[in-house]
N, C-alpha and C positions, 0 to 999 in steps of 0.2 A: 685419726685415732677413733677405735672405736670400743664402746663399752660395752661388753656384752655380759649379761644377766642369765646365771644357770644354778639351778638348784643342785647344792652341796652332794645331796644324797640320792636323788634316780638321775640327775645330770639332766634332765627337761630345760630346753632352754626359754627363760621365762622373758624375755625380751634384751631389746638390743639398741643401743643409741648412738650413729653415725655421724657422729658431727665433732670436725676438726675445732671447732672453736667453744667445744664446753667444757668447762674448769671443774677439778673436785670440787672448789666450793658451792659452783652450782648444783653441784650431785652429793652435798650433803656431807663428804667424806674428811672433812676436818673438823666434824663432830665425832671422830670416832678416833677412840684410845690409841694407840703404837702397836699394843696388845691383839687390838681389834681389827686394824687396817694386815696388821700380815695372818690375820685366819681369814679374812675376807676377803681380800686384794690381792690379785697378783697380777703381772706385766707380762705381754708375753713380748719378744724378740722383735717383732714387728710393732711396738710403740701401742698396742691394745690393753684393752685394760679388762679383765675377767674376776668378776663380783660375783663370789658363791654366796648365796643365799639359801634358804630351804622353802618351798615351793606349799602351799595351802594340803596338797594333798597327804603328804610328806610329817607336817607338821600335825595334823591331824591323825597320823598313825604313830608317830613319836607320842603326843598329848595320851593317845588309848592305849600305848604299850612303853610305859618309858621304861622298860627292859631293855629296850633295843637303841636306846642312847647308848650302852656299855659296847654297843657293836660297831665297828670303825665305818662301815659303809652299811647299813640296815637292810634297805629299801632297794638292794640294787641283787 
């Protein structure tokens, strides 16, 4: 299984973590609501796990133009 970290909105992949034996609780993600695990979590077919996040660069142009939160993909 592996996790891999990619920004929601240019799709930059912001890292990646290979390892059959790490647990969501190790990754933090049963702190996170029902609500929150399915806009952030998805599984793909092969047993991986893909965590959108938004990327520094990303949230730094949402932060100076939040006009472009009304837009489904902004930055891309």
């Amino acid at each position: 299984m592996a996790v891999k970290y990619v920004c929601r909105h240019c799709a930059t992949s912001l890292g990646e973590i290979d390892n059959a034996l790490v647990s969501e609780a190790q990754l933090g993600f049963h702190f996170l609501t029902p609500e929150e695990r399915s806009d952030i979590i998805t599984y793909s077919q092969g047993g991986d796990i893909l965590v959108r996040l938004t990327c520094d660069y990303c949230r730094k142009a949402l932060d100076e133009h939040p006009e472009l939160n009304m837009v489904a993909n902004p930055l891309q």
